[in-house]
C-alpha positions, 0 to 999 in steps of 0.5 A, spaced: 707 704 767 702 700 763 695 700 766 692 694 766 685 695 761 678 696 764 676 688 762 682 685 765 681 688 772 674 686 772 677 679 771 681 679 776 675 683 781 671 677 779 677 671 781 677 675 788 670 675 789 669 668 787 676 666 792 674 660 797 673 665 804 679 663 809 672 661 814 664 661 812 659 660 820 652 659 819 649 660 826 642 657 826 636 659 832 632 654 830 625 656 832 624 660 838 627 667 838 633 669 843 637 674 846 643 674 849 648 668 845 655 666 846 657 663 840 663 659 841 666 654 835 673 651 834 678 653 829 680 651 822 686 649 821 691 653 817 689 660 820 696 666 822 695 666 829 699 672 828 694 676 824 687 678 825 681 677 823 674 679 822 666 675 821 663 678 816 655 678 815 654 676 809 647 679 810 647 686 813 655 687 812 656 687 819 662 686 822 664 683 828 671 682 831 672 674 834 676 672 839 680 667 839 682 662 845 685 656 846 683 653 839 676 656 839 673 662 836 669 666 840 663 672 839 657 674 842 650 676 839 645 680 841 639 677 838 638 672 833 630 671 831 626 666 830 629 662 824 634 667 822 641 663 819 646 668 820 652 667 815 658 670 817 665 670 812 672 670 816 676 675 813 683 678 814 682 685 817 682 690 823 678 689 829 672 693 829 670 694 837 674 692 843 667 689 846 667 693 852 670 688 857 676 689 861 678 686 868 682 690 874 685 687 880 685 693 886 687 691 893 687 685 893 680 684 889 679 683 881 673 686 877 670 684 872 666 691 867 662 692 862 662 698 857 667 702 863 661 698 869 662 693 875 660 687 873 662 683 879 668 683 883 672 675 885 674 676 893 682 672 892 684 675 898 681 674 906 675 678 907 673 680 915 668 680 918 665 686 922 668 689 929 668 685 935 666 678 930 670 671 930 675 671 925 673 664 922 668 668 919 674 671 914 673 668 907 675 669 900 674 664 894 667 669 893 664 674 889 661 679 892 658 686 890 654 684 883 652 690 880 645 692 876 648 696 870 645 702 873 650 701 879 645 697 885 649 693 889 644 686 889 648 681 893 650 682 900 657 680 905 657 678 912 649 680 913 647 681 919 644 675 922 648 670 917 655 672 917 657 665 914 654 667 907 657 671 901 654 673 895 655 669 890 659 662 893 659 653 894 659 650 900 657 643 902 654 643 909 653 637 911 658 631 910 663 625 912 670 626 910 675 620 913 669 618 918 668 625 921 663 630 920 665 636 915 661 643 915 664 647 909 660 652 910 657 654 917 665 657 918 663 658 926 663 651 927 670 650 926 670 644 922 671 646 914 671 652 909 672 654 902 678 659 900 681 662 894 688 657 892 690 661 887 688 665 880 689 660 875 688 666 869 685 672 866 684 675 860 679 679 856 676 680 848 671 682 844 667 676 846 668 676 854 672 677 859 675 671 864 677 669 871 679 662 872 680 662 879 682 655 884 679 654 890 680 649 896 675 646 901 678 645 907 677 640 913 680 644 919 681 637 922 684 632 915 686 638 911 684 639 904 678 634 901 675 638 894 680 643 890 675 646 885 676 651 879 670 656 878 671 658 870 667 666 870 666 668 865 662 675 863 659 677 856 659 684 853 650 684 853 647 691 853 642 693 858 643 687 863 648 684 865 650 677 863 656 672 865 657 665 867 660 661 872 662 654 871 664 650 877 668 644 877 670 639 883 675 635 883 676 630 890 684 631 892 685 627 897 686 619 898 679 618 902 671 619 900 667 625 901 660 624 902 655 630 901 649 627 906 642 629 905 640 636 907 636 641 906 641 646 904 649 646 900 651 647 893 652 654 889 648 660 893 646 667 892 645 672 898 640 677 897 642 685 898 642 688 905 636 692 902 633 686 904 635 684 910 629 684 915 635 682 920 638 689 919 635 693 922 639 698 919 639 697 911 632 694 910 628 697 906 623 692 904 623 684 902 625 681 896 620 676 891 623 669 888 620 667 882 621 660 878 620 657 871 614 654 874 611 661 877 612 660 884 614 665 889 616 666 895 611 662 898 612 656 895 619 655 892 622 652 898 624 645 895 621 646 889 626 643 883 627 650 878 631 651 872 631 658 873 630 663 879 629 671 880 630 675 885 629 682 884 626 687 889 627 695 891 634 698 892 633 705 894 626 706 890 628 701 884 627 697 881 632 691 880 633 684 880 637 677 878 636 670 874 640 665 875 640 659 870 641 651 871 644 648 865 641 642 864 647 637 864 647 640 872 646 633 876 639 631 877 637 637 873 633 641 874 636 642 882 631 643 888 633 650 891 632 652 899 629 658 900 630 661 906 622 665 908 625 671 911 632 672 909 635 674 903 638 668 900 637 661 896 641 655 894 641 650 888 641 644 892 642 637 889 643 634 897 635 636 898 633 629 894 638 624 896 647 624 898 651 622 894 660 622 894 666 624 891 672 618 891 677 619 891 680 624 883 672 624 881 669 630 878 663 634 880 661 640 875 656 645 874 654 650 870 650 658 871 648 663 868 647 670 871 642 675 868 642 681 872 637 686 871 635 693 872 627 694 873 622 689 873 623 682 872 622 681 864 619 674 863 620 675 855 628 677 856 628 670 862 625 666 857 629 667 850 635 667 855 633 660 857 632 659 849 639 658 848 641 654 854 635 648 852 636 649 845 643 651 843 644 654 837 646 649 831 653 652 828 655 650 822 664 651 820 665 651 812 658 647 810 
């Protein structure tokens, strides 16, 4: 067989290299230094759905494996420096991690991990309260325990003294629905509750893993009055723990839901038992609340916020947790009701004013979960929140 001659194969090495790539990203962090960074675009037309591809840092030669999904590919940055532009190639080749992500589904609970530990686990099935307590507590459509990475379990379920509340879950409590009052969240009451309807889908990549579940706020009297679809999706970050809830609310019913002024109602967080002052049993010392605008437990209560920490001792370590809004919440920043003694606190809309849902109207919202072992970080808090007030700049093929 002939061989080709050293100048031939140069040329053709030089024709390859100078080959259009199948994709070329710029992602661009602007002026301020962030970590943590979901990065999503649509794409190109023309890609093998079949095949699989990688990005390649133009830079560094660093590789990462998209995820592709519904039209969109995926990835996630650990950091990106202060006016650093990442240009990534897209090329056909092998996967060169897994991401670490994977969901499991046992006795009727779905966990969410990372790198082998429990992210958080979603309640699809009723989950009952203690011994000798009224079965209207029972309750699913929640997500409860939500783990630090060293394994502390921050939230709480049928805590003592507020068997209603639930780790991480959306209520509204006081509202009119076809001319009588409706409680979805005080479940004693016998007026309304929140339940799982049904999963809509799950799946994992190299860019995060997702839940997507339909839950259904129920008038015990009238029947259905929100169907509401929660879209969880948790990051493959190292160190802490980083996932995302989006909320949608969506009016079923033939009758207008009013959600009157109050003091509480909305996305909620309940606190470890650790800092439960009601029980007597688990209590080790209280929790501390801080905000963007440096308040703390003292202060917080009906104050707006963008975003909120709460950490605390459990079992002599330090631990915590910071919920994020995102600014195209309604009437962002929200106000929040924290309760002075008891380990919990709700962004809370219907602190200012009311407002309703006709009938097929939509209401969404946006969080972001960082959670963390050690004191609370407020270089970490802040380049997190970079990113949700100054999304990064990406550009497709520019």
């Amino acid at each position: 067989m002939k061989q080709l001659s050293p100048i031939i194969l140069l040329a053709l090495l030089a024709l390859f290299s100078c080959q259009k790539p199948l994709v070329r990203v710029k992602i661009e962090a602007g002026e301020i230094d962030r970590i943590g960074i979901p990065v999503h675009f649509e794409i190109p037309s023309g890609l093998d759905p079949n095949s699989t591809y990688v990005l390649e840092d133009m830079a560094s030669g660093k590789l990462y494996s998209p995820q592709i999904s519904e039209g969109q590919m995926s990835i996630f940055l650990d950091r990106l420096q202060a006016n650093q532009t990442l240009t990534l190639e897209l090329k056909k080749g092998t996967e060169s991690n897994s991401g670490g992500l994977d969901l499991r589904e046992t006795e009727g609970k779905i966990q969410i991990l990372n790198a082998g530990n429990e992210v958080l686990t979603y309640h699809p099935t009723f989950a009952y309260p203690p011994d000798g307590q009224s079965e209207s507590y029972k309750k699913s459509g929640f997500i409860h325990p939500v783990k630090s990475p060293e394994g502390q379990i921050l939230t709480d379920d049928f805590p003592m003294g507020h068997l209603h509340q639930h780790a991480i879950y959306n209520a509204w409590a006081k509202t009119r629905f076809k001319g009588k009052k409706v409680d979805f969240w005080n479940q004693l009451d016998s007026l309304g509750t929140v339940s799982h309807k049904q999963t809509i889908s799950q799946k994992s990549g190299t860019a995060y893993a997702e839940l997507v579940a339909m839950l259904s706020h129920i008038s015990l009297i009238d029947g259905e009055a929100l169907e509401e679809t929660w879209e969880i999706k948790v990051y493959p970050s190292k160190g802490f723990h980083l996932f995302d809830i989006l909320s949608t609310q969506v009016n079923t019913s033939n009758d207008t839901l009013f959600m009157d002024k109050y003091i509480y109602g909305g996305m909620a967080f309940r606190g470890s038992k650790a800092w439960n002052p009601d029980d007597s049993l688990q209590y080790q010392n209280p929790w501390e609340i801080t905000t963007d605008q440096g308040h703390t437990l003292a202060q917080a209560n009906n104050q707006k916020a963008q975003w909120v920490t709460s950490s605390g001792n459990i079992d002599g370590k330090a631990t915590g947790i910071t919920i994020f809004g995102f600014p195209e919440n309604f009437k962002y920043p929200q106000a929040i009701r924290v309760h002075p003694t008891m380990p919990y606190w709700v962004y809370s809309p219907v602190i200012e004013e009311g407002f309703f849902l006709a009938p097929g109207e939509r209401y969404s919202s946006k969080f972001r979960y960082l959670v963390f072992d050690g004191k609370p970080d407020l270089d970490q808090i802040q380049q997190i929140q970079n990113t949700i007030l100054h999304p990064i700049h990406i550009l497709v093929n520019p």
